[in-house]
PyMOL Python script that loads the backbone (N, CA, C, O; Angstrom):
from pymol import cmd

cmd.read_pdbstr("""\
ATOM      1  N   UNK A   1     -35.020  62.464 -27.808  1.00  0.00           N
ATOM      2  CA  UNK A   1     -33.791  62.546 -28.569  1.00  0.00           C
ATOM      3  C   UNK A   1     -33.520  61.207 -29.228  1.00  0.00           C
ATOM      4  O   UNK A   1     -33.798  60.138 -28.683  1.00  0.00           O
ATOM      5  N   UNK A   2     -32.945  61.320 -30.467  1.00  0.00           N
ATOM      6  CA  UNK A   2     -32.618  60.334 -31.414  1.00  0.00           C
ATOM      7  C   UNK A   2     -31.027  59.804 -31.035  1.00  0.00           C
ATOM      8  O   UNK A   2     -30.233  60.520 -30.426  1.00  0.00           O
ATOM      9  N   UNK A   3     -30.769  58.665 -31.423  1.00  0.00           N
ATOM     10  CA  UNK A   3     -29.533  58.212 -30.935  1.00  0.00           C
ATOM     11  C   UNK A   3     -28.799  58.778 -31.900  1.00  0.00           C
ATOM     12  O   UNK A   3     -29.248  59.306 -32.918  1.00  0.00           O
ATOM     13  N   UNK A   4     -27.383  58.647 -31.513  1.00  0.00           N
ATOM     14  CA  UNK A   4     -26.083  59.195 -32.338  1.00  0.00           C
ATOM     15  C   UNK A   4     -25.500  58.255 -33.204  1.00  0.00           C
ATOM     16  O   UNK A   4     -25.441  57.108 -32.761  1.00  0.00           O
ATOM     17  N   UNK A   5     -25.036  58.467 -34.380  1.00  0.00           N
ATOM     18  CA  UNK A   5     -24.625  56.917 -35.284  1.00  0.00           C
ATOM     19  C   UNK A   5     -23.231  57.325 -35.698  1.00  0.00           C
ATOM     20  O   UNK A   5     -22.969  58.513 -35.887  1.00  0.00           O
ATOM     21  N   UNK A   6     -22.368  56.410 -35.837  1.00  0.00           N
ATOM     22  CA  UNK A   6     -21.027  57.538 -36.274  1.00  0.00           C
ATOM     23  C   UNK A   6     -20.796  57.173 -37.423  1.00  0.00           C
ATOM     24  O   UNK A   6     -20.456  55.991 -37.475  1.00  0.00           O
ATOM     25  N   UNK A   7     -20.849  57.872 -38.716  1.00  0.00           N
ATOM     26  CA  UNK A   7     -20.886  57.318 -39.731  1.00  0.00           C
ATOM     27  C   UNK A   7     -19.310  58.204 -40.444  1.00  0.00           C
ATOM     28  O   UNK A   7     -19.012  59.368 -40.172  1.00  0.00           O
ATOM     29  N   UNK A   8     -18.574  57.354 -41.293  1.00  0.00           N
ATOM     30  CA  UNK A   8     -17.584  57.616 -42.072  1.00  0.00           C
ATOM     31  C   UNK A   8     -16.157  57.659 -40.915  1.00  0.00           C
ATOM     32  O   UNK A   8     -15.767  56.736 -40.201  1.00  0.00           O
ATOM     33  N   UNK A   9     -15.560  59.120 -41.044  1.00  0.00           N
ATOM     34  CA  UNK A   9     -14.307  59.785 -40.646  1.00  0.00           C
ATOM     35  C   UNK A   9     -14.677  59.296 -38.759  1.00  0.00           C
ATOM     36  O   UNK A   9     -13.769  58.701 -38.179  1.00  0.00           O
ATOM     37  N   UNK A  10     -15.790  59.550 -38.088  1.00  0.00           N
ATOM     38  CA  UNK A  10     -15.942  59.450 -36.931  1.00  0.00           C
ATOM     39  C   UNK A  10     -15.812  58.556 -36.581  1.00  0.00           C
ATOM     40  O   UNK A  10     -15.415  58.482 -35.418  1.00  0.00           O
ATOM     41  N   UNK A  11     -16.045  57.356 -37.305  1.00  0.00           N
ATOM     42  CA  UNK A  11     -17.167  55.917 -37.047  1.00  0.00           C
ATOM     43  C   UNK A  11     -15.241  54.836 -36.813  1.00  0.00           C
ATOM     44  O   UNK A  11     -14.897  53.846 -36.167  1.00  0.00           O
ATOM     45  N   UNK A  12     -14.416  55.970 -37.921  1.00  0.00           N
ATOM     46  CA  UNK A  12     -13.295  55.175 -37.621  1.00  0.00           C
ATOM     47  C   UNK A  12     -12.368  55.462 -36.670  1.00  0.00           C
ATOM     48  O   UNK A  12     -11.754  54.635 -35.995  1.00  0.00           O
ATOM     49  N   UNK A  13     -12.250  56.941 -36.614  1.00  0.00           N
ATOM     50  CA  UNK A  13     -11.530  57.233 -35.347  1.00  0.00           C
ATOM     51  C   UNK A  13     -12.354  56.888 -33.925  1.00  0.00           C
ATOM     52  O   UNK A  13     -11.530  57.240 -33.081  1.00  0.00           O
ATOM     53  N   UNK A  14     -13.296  56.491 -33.340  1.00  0.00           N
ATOM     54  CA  UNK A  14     -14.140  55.952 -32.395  1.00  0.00           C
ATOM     55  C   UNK A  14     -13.369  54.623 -32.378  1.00  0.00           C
ATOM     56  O   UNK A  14     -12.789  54.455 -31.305  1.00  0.00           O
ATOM     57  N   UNK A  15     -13.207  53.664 -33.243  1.00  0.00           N
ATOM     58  CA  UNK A  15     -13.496  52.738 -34.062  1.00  0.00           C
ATOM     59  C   UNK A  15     -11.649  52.427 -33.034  1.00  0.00           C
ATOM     60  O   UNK A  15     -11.399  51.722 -32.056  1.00  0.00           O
ATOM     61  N   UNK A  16     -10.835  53.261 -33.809  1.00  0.00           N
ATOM     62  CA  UNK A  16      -8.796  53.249 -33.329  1.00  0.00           C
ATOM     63  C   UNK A  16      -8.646  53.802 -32.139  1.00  0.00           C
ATOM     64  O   UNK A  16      -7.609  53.523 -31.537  1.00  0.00           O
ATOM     65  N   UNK A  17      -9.731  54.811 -31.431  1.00  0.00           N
ATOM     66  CA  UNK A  17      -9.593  55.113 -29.909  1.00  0.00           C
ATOM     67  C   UNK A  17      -9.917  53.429 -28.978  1.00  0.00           C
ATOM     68  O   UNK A  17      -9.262  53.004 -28.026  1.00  0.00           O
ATOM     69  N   UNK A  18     -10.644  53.022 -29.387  1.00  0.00           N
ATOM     70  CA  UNK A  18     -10.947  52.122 -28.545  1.00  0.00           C
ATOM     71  C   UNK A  18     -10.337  50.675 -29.042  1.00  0.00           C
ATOM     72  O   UNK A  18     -10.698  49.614 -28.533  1.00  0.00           O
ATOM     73  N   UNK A  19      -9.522  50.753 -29.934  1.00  0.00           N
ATOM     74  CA  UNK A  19      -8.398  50.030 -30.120  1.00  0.00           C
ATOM     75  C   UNK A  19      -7.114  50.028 -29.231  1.00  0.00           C
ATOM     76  O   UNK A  19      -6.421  49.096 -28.822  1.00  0.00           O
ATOM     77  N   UNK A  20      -7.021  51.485 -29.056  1.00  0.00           N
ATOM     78  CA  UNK A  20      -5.720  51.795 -28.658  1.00  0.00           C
ATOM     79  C   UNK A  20      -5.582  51.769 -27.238  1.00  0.00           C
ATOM     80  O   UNK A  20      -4.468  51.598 -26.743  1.00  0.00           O
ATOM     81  N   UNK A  21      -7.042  51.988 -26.223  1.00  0.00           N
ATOM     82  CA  UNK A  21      -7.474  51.729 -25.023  1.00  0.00           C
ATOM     83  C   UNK A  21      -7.285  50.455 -24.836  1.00  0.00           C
ATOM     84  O   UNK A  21      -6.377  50.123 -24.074  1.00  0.00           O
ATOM     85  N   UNK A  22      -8.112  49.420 -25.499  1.00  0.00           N
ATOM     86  CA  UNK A  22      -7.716  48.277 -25.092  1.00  0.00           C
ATOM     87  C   UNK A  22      -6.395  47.459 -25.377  1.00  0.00           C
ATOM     88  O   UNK A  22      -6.208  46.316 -24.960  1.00  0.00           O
ATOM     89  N   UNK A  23      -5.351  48.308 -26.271  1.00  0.00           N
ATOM     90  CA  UNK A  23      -4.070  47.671 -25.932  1.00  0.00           C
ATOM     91  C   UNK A  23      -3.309  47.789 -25.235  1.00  0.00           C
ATOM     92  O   UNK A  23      -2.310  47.081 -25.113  1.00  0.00           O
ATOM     93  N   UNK A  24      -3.675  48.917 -24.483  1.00  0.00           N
ATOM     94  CA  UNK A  24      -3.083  49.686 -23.174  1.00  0.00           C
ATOM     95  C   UNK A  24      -3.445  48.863 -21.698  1.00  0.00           C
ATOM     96  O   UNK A  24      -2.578  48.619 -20.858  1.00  0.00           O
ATOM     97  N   UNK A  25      -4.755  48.522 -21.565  1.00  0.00           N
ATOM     98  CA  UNK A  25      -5.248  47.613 -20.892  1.00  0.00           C
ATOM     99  C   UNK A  25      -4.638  46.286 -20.876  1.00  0.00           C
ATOM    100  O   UNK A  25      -4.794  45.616 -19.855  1.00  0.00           O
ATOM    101  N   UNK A  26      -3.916  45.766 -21.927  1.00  0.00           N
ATOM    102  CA  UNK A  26      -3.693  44.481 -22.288  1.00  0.00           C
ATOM    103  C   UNK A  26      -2.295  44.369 -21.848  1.00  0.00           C
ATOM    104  O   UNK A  26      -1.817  43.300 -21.469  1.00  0.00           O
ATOM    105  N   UNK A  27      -1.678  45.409 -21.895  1.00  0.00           N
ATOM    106  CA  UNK A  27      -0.321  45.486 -21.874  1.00  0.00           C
ATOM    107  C   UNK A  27      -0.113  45.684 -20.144  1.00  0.00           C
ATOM    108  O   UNK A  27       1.070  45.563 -19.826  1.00  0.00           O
ATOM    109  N   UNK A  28      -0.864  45.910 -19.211  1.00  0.00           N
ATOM    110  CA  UNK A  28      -0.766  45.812 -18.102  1.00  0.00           C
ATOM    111  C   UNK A  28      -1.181  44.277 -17.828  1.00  0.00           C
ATOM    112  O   UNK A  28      -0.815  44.105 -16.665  1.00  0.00           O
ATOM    113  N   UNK A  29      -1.616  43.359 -18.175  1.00  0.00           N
ATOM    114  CA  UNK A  29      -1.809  42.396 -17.934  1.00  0.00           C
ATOM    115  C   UNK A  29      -1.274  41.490 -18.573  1.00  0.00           C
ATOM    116  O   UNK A  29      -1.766  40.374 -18.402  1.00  0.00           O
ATOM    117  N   UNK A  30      -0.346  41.582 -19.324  1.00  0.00           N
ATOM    118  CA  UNK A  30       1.437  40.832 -20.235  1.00  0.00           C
ATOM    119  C   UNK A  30       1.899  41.081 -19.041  1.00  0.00           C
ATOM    120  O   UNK A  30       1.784  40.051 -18.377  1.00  0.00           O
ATOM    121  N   UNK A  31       2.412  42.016 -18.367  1.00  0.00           N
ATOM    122  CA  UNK A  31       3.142  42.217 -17.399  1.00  0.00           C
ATOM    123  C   UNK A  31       3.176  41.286 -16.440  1.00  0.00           C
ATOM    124  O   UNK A  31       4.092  40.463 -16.414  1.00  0.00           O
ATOM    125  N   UNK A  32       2.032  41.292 -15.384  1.00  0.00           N
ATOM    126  CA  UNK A  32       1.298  41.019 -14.469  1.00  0.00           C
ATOM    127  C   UNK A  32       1.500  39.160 -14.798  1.00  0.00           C
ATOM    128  O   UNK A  32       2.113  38.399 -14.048  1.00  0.00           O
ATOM    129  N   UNK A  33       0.950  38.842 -15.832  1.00  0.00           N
ATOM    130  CA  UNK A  33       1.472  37.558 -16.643  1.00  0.00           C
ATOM    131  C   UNK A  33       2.803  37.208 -16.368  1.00  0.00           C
ATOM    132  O   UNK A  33       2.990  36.340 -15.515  1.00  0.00           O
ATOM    133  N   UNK A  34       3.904  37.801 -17.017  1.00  0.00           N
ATOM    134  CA  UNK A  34       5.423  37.349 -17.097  1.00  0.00           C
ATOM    135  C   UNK A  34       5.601  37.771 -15.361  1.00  0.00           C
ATOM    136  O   UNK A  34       6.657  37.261 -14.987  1.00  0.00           O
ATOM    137  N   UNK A  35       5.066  38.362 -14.451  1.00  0.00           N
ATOM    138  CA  UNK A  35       5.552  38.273 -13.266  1.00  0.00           C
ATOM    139  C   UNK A  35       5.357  37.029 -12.365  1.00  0.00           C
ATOM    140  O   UNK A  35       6.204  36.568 -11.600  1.00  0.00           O
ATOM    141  N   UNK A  36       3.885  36.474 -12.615  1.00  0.00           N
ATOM    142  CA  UNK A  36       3.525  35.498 -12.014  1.00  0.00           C
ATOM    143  C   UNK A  36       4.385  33.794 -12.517  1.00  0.00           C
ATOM    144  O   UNK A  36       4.552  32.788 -11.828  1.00  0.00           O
ATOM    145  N   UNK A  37       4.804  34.093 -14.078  1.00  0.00           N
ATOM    146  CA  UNK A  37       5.066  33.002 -14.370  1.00  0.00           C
ATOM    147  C   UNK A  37       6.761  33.253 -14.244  1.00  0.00           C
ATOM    148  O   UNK A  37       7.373  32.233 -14.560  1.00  0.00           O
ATOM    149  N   UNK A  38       7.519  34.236 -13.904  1.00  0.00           N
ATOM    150  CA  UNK A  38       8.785  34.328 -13.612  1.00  0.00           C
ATOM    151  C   UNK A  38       8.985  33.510 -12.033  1.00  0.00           C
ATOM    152  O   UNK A  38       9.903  32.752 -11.717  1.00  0.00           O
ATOM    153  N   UNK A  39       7.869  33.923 -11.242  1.00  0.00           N
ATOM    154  CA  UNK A  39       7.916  33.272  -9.418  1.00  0.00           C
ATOM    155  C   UNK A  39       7.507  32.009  -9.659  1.00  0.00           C
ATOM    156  O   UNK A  39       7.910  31.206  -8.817  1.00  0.00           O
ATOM    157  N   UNK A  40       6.769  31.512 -10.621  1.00  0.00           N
ATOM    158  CA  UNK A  40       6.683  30.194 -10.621  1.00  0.00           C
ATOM    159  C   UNK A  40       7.551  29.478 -11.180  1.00  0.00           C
ATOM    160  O   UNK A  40       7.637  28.317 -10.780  1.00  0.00           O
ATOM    161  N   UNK A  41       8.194  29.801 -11.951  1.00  0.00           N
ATOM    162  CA  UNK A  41       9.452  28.878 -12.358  1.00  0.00           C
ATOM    163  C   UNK A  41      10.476  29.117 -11.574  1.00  0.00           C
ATOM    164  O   UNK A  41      11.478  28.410 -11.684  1.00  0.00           O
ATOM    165  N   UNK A  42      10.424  30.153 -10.637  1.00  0.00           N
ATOM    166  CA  UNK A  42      11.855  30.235  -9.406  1.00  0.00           C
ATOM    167  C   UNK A  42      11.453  29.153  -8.549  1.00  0.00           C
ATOM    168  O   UNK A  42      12.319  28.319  -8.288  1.00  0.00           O
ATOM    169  N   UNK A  43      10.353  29.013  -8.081  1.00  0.00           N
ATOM    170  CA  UNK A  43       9.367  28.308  -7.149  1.00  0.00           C
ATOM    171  C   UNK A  43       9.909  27.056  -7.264  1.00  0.00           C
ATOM    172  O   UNK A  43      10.527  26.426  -6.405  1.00  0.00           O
ATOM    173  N   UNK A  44       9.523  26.610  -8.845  1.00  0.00           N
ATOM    174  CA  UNK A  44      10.099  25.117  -9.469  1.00  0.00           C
ATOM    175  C   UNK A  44      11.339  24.818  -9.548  1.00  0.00           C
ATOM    176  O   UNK A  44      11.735  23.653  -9.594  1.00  0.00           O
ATOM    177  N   UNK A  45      12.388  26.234  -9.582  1.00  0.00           N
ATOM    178  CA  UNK A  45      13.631  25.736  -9.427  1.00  0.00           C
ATOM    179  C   UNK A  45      14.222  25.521  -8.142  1.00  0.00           C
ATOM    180  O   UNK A  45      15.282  24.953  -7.878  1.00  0.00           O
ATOM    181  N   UNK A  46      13.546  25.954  -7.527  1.00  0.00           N
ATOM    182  CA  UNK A  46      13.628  25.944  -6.178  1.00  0.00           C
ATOM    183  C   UNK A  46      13.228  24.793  -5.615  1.00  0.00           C
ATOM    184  O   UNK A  46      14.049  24.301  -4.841  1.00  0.00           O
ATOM    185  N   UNK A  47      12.272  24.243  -5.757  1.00  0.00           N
ATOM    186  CA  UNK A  47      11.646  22.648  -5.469  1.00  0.00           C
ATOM    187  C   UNK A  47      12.840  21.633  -6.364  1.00  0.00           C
ATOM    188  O   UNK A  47      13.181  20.543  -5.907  1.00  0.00           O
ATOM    189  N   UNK A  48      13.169  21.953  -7.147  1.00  0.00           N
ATOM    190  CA  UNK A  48      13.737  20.659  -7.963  1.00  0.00           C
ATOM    191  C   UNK A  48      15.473  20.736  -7.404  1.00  0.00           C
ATOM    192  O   UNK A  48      16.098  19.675  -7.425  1.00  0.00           O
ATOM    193  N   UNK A  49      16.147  21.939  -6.947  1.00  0.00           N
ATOM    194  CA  UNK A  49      17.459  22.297  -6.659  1.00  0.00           C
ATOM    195  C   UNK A  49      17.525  21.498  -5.160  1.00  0.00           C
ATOM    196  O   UNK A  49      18.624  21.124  -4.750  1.00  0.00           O
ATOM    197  N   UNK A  50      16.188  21.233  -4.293  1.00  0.00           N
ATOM    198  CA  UNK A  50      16.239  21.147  -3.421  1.00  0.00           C
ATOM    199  C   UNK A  50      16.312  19.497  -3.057  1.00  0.00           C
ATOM    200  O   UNK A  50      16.720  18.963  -2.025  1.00  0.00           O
ATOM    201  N   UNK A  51      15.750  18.873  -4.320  1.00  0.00           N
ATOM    202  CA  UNK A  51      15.660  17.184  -4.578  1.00  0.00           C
ATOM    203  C   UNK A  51      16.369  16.597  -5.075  1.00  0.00           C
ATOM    204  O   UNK A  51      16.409  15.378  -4.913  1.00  0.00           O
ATOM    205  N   UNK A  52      17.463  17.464  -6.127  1.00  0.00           N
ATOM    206  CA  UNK A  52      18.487  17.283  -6.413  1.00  0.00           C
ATOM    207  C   UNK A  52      19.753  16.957  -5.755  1.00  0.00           C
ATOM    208  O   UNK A  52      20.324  15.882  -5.938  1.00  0.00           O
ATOM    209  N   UNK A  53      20.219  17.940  -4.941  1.00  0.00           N
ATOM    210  CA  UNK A  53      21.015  17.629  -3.829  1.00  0.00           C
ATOM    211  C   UNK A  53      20.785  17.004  -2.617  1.00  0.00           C
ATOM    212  O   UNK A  53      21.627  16.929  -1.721  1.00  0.00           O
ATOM    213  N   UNK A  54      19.293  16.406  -2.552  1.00  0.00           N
ATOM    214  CA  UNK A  54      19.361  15.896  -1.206  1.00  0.00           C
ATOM    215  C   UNK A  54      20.390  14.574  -1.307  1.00  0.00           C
ATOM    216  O   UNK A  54      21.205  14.443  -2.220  1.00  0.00           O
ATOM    217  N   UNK A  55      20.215  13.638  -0.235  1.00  0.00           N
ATOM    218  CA  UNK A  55      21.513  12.226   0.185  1.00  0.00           C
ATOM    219  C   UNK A  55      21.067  11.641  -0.915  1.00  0.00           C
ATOM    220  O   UNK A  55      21.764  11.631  -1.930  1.00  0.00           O
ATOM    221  N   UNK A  56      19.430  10.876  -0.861  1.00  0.00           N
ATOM    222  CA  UNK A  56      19.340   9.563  -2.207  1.00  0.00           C
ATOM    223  C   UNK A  56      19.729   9.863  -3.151  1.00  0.00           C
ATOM    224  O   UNK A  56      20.687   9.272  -3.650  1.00  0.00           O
ATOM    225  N   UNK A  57      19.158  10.840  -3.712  1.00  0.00           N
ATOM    226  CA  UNK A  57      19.208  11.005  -5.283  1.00  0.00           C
ATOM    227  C   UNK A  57      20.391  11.565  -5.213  1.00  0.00           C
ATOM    228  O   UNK A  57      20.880  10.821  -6.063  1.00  0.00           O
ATOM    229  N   UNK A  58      21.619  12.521  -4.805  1.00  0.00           N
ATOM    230  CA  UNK A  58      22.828  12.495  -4.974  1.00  0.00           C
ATOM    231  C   UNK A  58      23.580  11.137  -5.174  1.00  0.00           C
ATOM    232  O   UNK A  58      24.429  11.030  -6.059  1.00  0.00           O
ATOM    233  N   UNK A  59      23.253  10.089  -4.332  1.00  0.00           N
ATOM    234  CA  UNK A  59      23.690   8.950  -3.985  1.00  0.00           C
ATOM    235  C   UNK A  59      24.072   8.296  -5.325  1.00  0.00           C
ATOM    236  O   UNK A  59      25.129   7.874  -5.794  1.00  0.00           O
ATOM    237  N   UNK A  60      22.291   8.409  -5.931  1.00  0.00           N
ATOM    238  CA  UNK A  60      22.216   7.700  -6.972  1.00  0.00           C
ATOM    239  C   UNK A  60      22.471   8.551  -8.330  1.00  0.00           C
ATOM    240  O   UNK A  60      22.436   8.085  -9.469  1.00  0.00           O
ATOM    241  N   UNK A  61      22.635   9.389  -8.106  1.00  0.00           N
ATOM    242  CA  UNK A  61      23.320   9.885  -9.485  1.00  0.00           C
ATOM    243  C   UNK A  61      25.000   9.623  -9.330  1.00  0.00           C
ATOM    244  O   UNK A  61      25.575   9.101 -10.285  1.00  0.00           O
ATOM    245  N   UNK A  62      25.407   9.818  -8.692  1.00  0.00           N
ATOM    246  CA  UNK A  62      26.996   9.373  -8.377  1.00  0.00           C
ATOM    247  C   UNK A  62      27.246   7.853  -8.755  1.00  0.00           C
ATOM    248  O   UNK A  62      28.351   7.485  -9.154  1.00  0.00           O
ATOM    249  N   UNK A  63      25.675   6.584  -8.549  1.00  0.00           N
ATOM    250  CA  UNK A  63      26.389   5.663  -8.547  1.00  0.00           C
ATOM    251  C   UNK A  63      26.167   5.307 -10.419  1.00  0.00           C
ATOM    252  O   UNK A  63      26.732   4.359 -10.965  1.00  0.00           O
ATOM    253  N   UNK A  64      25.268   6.260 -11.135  1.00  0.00           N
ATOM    254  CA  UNK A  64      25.181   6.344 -12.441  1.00  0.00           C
ATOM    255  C   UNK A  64      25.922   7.038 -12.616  1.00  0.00           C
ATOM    256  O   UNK A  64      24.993   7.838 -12.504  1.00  0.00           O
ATOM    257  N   UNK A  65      26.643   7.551 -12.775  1.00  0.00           N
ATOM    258  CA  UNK A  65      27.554   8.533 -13.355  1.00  0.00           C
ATOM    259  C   UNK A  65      29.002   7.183 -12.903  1.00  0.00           C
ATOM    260  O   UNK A  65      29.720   6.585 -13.704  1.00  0.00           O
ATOM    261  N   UNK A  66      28.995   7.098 -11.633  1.00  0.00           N
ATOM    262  CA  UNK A  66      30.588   6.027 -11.801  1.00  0.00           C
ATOM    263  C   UNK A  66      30.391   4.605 -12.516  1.00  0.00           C
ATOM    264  O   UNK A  66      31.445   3.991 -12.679  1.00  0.00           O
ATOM    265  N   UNK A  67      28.976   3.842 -13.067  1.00  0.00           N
ATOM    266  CA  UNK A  67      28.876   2.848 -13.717  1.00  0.00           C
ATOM    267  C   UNK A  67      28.773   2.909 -14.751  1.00  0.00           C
ATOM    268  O   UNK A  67      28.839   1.875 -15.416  1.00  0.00           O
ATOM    269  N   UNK A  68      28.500   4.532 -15.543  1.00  0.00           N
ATOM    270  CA  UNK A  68      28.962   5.087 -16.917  1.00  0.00           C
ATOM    271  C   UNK A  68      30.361   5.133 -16.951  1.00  0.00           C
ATOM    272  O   UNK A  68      30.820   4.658 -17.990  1.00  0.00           O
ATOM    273  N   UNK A  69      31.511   5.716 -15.836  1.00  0.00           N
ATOM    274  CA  UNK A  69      32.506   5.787 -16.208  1.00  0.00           C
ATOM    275  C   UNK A  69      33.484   4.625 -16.054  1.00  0.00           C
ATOM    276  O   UNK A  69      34.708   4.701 -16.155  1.00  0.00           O
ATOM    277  N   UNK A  70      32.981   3.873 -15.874  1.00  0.00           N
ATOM    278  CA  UNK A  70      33.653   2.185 -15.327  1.00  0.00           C
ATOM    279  C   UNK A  70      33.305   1.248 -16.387  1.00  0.00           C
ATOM    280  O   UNK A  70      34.032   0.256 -16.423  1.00  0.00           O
ATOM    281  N   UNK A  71      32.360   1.310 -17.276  1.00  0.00           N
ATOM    282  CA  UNK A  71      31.803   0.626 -18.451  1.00  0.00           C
ATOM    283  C   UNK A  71      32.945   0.076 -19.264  1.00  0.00           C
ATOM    284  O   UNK A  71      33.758   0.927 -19.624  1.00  0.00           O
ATOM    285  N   UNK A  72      33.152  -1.024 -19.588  1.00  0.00           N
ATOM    286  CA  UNK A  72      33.425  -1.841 -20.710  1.00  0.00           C
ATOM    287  C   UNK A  72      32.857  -1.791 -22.533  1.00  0.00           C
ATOM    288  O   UNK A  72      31.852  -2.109 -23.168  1.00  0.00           O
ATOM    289  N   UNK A  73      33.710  -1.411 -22.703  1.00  0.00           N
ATOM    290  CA  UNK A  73      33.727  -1.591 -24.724  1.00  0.00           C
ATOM    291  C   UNK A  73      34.395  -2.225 -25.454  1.00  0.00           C
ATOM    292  O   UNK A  73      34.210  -2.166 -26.670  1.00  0.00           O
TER     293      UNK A  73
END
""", "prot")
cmd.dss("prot")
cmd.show_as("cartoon", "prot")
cmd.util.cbc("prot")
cmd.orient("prot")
């Protein structure tokens, strides 16, 4: 047997089926994407909320913030 060739009307609908497969495919893995990078930026807010309020760096943002508001002009 001779191989099959898809020529014209076939060659394009073959051509938009397997277009339309692989955007279907793609679109499960956008998903899968924005899920992983939604937990990682909770992750990060979570690490940075946690360094924020600790004693030093509270300390020292309080003592920048009262030597901004004590400033001379």
């Amino acid at each position: 047997m001779g191989t099959i060739r898809l020529v014209g009307w076939g060659a394009r609908r073959c051509a938009s089926w397997r277009a339309a497969l692989h955007s279907r495919l793609d679109a499960g893995m956008a998903t899968a994407e924005y899920a992983v990078g939604t937990i990682a930026a909770c992750a990060f807010a979570a690490v940075l909320y946690k360094v924020v309020t600790s004693g030093p760096v509270t300390g020292a943002l309080q003592s920048v913030i009262q030597k901004a508001l004590d400033a001379q002009f």
